[in-house]
Residue frames as a rotation matrix with the C-alpha (Angstrom) as fourth column:
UNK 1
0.124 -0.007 0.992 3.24
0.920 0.374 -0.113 -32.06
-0.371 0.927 0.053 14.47
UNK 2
-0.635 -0.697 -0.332 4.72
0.374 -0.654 0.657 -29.27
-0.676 0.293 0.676 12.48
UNK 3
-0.032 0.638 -0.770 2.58
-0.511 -0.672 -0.536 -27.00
-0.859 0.376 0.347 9.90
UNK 4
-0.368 -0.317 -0.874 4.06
-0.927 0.044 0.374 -28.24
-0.080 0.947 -0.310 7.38
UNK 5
-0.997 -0.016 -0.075 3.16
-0.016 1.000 0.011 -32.01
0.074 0.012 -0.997 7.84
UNK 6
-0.316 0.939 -0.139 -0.28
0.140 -0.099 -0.985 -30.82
-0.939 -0.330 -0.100 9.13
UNK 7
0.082 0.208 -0.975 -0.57
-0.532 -0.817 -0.220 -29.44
-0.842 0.537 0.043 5.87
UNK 8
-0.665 -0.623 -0.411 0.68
-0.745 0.520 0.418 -32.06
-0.047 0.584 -0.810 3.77
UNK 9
-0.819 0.571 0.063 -1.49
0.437 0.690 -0.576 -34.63
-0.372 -0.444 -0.815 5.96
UNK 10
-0.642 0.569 -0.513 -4.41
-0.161 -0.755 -0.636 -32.22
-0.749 -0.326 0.577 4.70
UNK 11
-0.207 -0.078 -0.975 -3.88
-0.926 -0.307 0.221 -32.31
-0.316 0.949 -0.009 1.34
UNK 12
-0.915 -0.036 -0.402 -3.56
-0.185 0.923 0.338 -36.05
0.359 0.383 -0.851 1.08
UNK 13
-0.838 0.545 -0.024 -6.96
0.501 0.752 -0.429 -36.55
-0.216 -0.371 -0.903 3.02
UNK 14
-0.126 0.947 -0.297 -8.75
0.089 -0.287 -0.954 -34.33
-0.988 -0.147 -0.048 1.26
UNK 15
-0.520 -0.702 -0.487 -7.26
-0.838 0.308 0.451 -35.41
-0.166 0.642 -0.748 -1.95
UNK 16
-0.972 0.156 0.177 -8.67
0.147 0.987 -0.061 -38.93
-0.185 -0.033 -0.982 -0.83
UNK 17
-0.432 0.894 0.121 -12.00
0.237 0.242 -0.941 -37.77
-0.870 -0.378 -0.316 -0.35
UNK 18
-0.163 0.246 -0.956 -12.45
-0.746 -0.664 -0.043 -35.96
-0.645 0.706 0.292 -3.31
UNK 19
-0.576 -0.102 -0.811 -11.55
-0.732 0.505 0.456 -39.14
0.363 0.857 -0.365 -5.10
UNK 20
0.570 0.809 -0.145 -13.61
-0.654 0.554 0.515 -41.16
0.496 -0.199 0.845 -3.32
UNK 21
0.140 -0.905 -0.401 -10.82
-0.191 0.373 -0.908 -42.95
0.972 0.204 -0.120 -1.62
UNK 22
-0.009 0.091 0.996 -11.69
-0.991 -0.130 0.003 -42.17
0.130 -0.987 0.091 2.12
UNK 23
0.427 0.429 0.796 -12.90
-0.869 0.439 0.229 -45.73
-0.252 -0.789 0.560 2.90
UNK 24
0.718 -0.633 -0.291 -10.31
0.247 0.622 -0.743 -47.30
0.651 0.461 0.602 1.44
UNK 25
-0.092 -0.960 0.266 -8.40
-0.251 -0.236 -0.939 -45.38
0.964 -0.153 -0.219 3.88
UNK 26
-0.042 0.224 0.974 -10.11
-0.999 -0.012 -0.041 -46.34
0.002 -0.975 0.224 6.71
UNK 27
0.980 0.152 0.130 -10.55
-0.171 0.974 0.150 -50.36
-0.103 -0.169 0.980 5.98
UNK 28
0.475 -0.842 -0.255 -6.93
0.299 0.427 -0.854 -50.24
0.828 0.329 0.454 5.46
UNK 29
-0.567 -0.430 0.702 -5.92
-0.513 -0.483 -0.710 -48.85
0.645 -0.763 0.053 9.11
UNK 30
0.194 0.875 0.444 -8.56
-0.933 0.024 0.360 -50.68
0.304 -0.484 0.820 10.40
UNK 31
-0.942 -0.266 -0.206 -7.81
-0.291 0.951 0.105 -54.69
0.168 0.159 -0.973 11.62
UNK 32
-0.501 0.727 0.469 -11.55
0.064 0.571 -0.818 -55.67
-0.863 -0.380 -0.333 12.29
UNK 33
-0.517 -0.055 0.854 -14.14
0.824 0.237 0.514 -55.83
-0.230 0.970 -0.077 9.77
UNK 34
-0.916 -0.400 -0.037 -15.36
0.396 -0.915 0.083 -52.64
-0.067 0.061 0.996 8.47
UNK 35
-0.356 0.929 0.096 -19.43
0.433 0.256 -0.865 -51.41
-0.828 -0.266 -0.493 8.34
UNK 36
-0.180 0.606 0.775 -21.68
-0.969 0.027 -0.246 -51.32
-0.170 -0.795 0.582 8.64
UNK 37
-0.994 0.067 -0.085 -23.06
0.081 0.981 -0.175 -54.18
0.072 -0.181 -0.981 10.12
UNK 38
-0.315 0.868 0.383 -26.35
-0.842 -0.442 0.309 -55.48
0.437 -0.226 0.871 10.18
UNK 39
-0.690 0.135 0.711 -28.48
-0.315 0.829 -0.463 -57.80
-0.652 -0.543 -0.529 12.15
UNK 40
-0.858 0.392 -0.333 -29.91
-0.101 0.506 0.857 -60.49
0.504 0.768 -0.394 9.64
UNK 41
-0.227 0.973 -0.033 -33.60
-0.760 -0.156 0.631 -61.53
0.609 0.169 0.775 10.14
UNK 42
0.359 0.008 -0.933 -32.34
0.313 0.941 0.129 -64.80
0.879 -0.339 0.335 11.95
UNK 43
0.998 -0.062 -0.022 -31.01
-0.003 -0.370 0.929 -62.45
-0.066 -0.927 -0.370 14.34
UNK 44
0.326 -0.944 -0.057 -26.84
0.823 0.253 0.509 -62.84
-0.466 -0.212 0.859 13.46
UNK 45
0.532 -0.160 -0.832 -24.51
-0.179 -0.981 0.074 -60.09
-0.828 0.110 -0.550 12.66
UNK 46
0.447 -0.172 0.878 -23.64
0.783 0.549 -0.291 -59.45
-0.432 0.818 0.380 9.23
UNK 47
-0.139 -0.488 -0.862 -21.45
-0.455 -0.741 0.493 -57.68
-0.880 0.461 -0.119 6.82
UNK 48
-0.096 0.426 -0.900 -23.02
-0.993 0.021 0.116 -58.38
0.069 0.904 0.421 3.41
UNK 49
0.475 0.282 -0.834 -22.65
-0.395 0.915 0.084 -62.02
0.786 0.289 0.546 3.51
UNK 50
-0.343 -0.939 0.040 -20.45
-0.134 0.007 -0.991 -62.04
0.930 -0.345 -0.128 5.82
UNK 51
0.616 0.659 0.432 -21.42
-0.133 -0.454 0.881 -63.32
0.776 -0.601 -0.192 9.27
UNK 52
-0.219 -0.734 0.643 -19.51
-0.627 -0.400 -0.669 -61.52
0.748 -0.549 -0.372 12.14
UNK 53
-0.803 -0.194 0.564 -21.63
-0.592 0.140 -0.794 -63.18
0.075 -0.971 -0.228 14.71
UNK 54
-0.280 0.753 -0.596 -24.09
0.074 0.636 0.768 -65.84
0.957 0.171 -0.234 15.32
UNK 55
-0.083 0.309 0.947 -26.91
-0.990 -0.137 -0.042 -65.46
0.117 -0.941 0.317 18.36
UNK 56
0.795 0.171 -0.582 -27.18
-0.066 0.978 0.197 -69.24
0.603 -0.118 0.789 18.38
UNK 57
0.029 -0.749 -0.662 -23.83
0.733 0.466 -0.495 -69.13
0.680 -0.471 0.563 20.15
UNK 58
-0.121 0.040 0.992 -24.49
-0.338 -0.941 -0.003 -66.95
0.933 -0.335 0.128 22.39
UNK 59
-0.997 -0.071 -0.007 -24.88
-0.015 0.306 -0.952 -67.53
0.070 -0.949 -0.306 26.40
UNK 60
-0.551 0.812 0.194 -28.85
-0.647 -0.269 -0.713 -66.88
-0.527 -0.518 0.674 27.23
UNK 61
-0.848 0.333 0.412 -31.60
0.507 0.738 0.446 -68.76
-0.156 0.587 -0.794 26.84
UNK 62
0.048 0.637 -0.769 -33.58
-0.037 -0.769 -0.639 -65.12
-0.998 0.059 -0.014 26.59
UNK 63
0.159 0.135 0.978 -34.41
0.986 0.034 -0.165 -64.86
-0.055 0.990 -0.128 22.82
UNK 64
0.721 0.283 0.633 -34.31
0.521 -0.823 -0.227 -61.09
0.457 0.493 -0.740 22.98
UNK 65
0.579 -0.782 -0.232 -31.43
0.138 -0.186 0.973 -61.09
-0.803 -0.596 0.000 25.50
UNK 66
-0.405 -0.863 0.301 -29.19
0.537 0.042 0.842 -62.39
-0.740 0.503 0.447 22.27
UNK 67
0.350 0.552 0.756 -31.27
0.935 -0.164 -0.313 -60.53
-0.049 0.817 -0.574 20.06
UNK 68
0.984 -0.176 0.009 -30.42
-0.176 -0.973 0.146 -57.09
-0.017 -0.146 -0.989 21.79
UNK 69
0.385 -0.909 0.157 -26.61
0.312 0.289 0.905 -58.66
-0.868 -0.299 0.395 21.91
UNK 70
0.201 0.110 0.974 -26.95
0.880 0.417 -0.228 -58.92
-0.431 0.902 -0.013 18.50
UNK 71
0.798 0.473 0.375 -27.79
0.582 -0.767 -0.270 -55.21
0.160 0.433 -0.887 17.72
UNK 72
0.876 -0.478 0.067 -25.17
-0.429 -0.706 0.564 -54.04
-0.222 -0.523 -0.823 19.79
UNK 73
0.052 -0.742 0.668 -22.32
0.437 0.619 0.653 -56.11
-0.898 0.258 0.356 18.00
UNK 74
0.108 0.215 0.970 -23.56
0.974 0.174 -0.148 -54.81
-0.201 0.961 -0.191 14.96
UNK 75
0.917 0.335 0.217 -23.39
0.296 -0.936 0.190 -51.25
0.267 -0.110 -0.957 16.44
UNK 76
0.633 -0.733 -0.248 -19.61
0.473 0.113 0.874 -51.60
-0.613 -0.670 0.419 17.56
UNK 77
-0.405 -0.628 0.665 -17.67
0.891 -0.433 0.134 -50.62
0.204 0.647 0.735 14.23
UNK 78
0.068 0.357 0.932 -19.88
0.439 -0.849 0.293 -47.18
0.896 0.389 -0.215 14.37
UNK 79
0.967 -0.002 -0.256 -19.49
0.227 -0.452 0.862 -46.73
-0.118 -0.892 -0.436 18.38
UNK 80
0.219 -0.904 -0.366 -15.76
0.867 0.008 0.499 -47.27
-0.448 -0.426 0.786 18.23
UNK 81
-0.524 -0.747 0.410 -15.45
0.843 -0.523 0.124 -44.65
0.122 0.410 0.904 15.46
UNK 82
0.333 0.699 0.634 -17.89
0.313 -0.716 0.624 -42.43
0.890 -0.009 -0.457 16.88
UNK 83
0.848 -0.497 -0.182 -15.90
0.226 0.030 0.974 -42.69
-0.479 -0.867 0.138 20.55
UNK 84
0.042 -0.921 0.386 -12.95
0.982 0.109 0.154 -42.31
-0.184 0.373 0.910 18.49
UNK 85
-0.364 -0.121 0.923 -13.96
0.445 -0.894 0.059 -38.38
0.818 0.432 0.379 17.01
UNK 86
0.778 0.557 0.289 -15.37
0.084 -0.550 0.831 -37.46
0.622 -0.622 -0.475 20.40
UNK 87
0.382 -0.692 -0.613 -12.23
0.801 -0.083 0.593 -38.08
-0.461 -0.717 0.522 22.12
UNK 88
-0.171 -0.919 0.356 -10.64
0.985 -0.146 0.096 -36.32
-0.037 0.367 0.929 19.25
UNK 89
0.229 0.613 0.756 -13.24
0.382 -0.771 0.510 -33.06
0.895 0.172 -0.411 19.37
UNK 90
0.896 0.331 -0.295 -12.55
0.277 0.104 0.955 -33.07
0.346 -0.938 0.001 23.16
UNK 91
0.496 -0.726 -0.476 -9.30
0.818 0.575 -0.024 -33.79
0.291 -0.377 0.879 23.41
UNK 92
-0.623 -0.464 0.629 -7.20
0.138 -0.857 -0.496 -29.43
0.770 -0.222 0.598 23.31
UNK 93
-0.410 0.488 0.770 -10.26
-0.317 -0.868 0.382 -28.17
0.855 -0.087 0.511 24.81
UNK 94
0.023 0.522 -0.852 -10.82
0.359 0.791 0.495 -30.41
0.933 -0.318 -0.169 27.99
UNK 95
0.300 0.567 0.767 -12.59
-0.650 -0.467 0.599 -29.47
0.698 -0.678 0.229 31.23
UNK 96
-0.496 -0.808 0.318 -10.28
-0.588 0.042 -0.808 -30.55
0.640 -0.588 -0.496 34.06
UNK 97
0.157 0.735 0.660 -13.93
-0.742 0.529 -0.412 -31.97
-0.652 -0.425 0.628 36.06
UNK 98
0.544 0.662 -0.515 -14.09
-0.830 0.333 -0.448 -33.89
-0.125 0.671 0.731 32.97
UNK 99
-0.090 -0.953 -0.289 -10.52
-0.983 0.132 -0.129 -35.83
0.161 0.272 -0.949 33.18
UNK 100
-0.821 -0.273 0.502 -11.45
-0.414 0.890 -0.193 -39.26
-0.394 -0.366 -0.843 34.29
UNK 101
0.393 0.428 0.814 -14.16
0.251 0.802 -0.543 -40.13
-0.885 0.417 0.207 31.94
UNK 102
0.586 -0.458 -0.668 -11.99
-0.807 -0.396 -0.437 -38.73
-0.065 0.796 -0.602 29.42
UNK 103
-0.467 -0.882 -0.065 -9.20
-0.880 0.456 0.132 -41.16
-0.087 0.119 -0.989 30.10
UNK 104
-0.056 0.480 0.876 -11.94
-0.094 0.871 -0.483 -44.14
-0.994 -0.109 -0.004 30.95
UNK 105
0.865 0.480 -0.144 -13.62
-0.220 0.106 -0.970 -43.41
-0.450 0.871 0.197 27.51
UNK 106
0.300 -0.872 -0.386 -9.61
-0.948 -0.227 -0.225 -43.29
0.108 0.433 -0.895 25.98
UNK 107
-0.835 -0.550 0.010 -8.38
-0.543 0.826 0.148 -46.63
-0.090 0.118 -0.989 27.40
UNK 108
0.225 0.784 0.579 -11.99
-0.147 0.615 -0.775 -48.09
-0.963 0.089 0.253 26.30
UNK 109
0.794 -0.209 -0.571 -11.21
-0.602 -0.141 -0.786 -46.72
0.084 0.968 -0.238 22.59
UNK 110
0.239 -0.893 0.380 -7.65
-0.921 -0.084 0.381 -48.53
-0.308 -0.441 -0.843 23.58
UNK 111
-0.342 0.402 0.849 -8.96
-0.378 0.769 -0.516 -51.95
-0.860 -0.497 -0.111 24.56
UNK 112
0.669 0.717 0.196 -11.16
-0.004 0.267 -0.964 -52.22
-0.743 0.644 0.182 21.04
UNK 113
0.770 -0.253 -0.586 -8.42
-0.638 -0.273 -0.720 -51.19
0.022 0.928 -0.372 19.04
UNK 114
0.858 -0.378 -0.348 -6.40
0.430 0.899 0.082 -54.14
0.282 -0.220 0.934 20.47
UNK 115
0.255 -0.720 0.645 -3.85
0.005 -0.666 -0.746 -51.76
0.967 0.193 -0.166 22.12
UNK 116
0.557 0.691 -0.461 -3.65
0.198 0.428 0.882 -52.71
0.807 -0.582 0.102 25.75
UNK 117
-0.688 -0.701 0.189 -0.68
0.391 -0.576 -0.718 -50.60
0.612 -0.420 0.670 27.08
């Protein structure tokens, strides 16, 4: 990418933030729903009203099995984009030892974003 575009690309996303605009830019690049999620008191995953996931349909007959399922659905929008800036913090400056859970952690980030090349 050229200065110039870097530069451009700058302006507009810090532009956004100023206005408040960021997470508009991110639910709009995004194809899943956006967070945060939470796990409701009944135990299902939720986005305000919205519910992403229900432990009733779950596989186990462990109450806290689908409970901890639960949590960790609800924790997925914030891993993916938290796996998403670590690759990207990582990525110039990477430690040759380090190359294969680099690429694992990459075609995980892959996989979620529904990219499967």
């Amino acid at each position: 990418m050229n200065n110039t575009l870097k530069n451009r690309l700058k302006y507009h996303v810090t532009g956004a933030i100023e206005r408040g605009e960021a997470q508009a830019i991110v639910e709009k690049t995004t194809l899943h729903t956006p967070s945060p999620w939470q796990v409701s008191p009944l135990g299902n995953v939720m986005k305000s009203s919205l519910k992403i996931a229900s432990i009733e349909q779950m596989p186990s007959n462990n109450e806290s099995e689908r409970v901890a399922n639960a949590r960790l659905i609800a924790a997925a929008p914030d891993l993916l984009d938290a796996l998403d800036w670590a690759l990207r913090q990582i990525e110039d400056d990477l430690d040759p030892d380090h190359q294969a859970a680099f690429d694992a952690a990459h075609s995980t980030l892959r996989k979620a974003k529904g990219d499967l090349k």
